[in-house]
C-alpha positions, -999 to +999 in steps of 0.1 A: +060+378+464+067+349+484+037+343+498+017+346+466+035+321+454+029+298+485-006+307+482-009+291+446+009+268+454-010+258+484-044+263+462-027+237+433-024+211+462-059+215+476-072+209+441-052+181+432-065+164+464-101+176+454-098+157+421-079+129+437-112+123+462-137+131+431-123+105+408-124+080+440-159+082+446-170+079+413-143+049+412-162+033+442-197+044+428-189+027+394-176-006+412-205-002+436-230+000+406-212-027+384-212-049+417-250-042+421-258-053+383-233-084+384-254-095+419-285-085+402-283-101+368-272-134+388-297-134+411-324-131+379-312-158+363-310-180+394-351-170+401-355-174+363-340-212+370-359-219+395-394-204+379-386-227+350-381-258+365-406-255+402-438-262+382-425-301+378-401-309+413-414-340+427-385-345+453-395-343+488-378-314+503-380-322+540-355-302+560-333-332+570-310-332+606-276-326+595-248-326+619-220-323+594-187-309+599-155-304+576-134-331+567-104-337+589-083-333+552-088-297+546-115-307+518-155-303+515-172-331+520-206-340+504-227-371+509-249-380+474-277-397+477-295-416+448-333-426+462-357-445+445-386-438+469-412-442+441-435-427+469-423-451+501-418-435+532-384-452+542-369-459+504-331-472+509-305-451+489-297-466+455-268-448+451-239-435+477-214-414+470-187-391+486-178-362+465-151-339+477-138-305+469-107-293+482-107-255+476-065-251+482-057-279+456-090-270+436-091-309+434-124-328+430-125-366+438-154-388+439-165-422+464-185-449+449-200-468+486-213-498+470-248-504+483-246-538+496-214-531+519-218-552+553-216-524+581-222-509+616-251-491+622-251-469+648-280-483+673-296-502+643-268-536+640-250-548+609-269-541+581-264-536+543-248-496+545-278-484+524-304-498+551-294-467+570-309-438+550-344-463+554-335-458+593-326-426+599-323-406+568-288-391+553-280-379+591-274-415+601-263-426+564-232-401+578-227-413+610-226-450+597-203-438+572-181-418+601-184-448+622-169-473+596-146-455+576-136-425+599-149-399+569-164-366+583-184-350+558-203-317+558-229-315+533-259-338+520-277-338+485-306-360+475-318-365+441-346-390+435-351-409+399-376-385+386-356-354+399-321-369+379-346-371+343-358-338+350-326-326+361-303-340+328-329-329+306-333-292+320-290-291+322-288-308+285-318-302+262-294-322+235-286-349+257-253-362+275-230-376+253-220-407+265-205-444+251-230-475+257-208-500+260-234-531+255-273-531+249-294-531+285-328-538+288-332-561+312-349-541+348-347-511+333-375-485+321-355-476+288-341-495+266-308-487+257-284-502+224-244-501+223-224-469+210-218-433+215-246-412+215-265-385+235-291-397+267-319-375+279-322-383+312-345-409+310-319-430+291-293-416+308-310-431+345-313-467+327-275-461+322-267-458+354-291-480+371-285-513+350-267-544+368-278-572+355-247-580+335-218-607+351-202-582+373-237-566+388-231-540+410-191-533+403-201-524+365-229-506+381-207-486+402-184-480+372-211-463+348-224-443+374-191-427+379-183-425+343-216-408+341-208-381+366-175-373+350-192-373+320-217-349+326-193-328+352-170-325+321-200-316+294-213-292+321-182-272+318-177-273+284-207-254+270-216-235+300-202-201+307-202-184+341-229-159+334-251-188+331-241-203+361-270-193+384-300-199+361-283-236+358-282-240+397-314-220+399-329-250+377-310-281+399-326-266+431-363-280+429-347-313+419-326-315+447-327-318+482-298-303+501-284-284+533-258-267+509-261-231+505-269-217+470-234-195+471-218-229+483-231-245+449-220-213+431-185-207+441-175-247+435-189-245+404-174-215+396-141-228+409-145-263+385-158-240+350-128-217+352-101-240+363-082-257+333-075-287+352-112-303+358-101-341+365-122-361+389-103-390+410-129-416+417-125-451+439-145-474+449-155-491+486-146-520+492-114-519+476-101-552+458-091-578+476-105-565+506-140-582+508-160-615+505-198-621+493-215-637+520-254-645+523-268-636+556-300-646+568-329-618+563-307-597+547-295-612+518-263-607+497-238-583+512-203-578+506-185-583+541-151-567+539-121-555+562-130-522+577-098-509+586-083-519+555-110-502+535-111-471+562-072-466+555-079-468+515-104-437+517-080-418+542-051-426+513-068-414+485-084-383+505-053-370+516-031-372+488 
């Protein structure tokens, strides 16, 4: 009697652990298969992206030298580059910007170089900072900025004027919405008048590009990074994550970069589904650090004190 009964009893576990190890495969299978669809359906959409918006790239996409590395901080570093090369070989960058995000404090800040800053070259002499890029491309563009202002940064980006249009109007068929503050037309392609309304990237670029007002480049410097947050902010707010990859699947042909299409992904994963999507900006030089100066052959640049303006960036990186 007894050892029928720990015979069934014996059975009962042996089918318990049979059922236990069916329902875990197909547990694993269905993850696996949801996994596989999820990958899939991204990887669609990015190709879809990038189908949609190839026909039109004009950016060069020259595999630039890149000897990056991560920023002493704990953040990611990446170097944006605004070029005008309106088909020159060795176009100076019109814009130069730090962007950082730190993936422990899932902060994102933002480093306006102004174009004209009096630096070190490395081999090349002082030199307005944006003369290196002409030089030696956004490799020595990091180095100069390493050199200066003791910044390592890991990752490059280049979007030319024609690549920004295309890229705004791909991002935001209805426009960026965005306050003029006063009417510009003076050096610019467009036009624009004063108040809120919505830019397609045309009048967007004029946005950002006009300086002929009584603070120049400073005001420059200030609507380009109001433009950013702008469109970082906009960017999150109608997007989803499902349509994540068809959005960076369309950036690609406009921009040139060394960063990794699951780089782009996660961050922008990271900035959609955080509540929190604040973006710290400053500006180089910092007030009260610099003095305009004419130089011979050169022109106008801003000479300023480059440990003073080294120790602002480390400050503002760090906290």
């Amino acid at each position: 009697m007894d050892m029928r009964y720990e015979k069934k009893q014996h059975e009962k576990k042996l089918q318990k652990k049979r059922k236990r190890k069916r329902l875990l495969k197909t547990t694993v299978l269905v993850l696996f298969l949801l996994m596989a669809v999820t990958f899939g359906f991204a990887y669609f959409q990015y190709k879809q992206g990038i189908n949609k918006a190839g026909e039109e790239s004009t950016i060069d996409q020259e595999v630039y030298e890149f000897n990056g590395v991560k920023d002493q901080y704990g953040g990611t570093n990446i170097l944006l580059i605004g070029s005008d090369s309106r088909g020159e070989e060795s176009a100076r960058s019109d814009t130069i910007m730090i962007a950082q995000y730190h993936p422990k404090k899932h902060s994102y800040k933002l480093i306006s170089i102004m174009r004209d800053t009096y630096v070190d070259i490395p081999n090349h002499g002082k030199n307005k900072i944006n003369a290196a890029f002409a030089l030696g491309g956004p490799e020595l563009l990091r180095q100069t900025i390493k050199e200066n202002f003791d910044v390592d940064i890991k990752y490059y980006a280049i979007v030319d004027f024609d690549g920004f249009i295309h890229l705004i109007d791909e991002a935001f068929p209805t426009g960026v919405e965005i306050e003029v503050e006063k009417a510009m037309s003076a050096y610019v392609d467009v036009p624009l008048e004063p108040g809120l309304q919505r830019l397609d990237g045309a009048h967007l670029l004029s946005y950002v590009r006009f300086r002929h007002d009584a603070m120049g480049d400073f005001d420059r410097v200030k609507r380009q990074q109001k433009a950013l947050k702008e469109v970082s902010s906009q960017f999150a707010s109608f997007q989803t994550l499902s349509k994540l990859p068809k959005l960076v699947g369309v950036m690609k042909p406009y921009v040139n970069t060394n960063m990794d299409t699951s780089d782009i992904i996660f961050i922008g994963k990271d900035y959609i589904s955080k509540d929190n999507r604040d973006i710290d900006t400053f500006r180089i030089p910092v007030d009260g650090t610099f003095n305009p100066e004419r130089i011979s052959g050169i022109g106008e640049v801003l000479r300023l004190d480059i440990e003073d303006n080294a120790d602002a960036i480390g400050d503002f990186l760090a906290k």
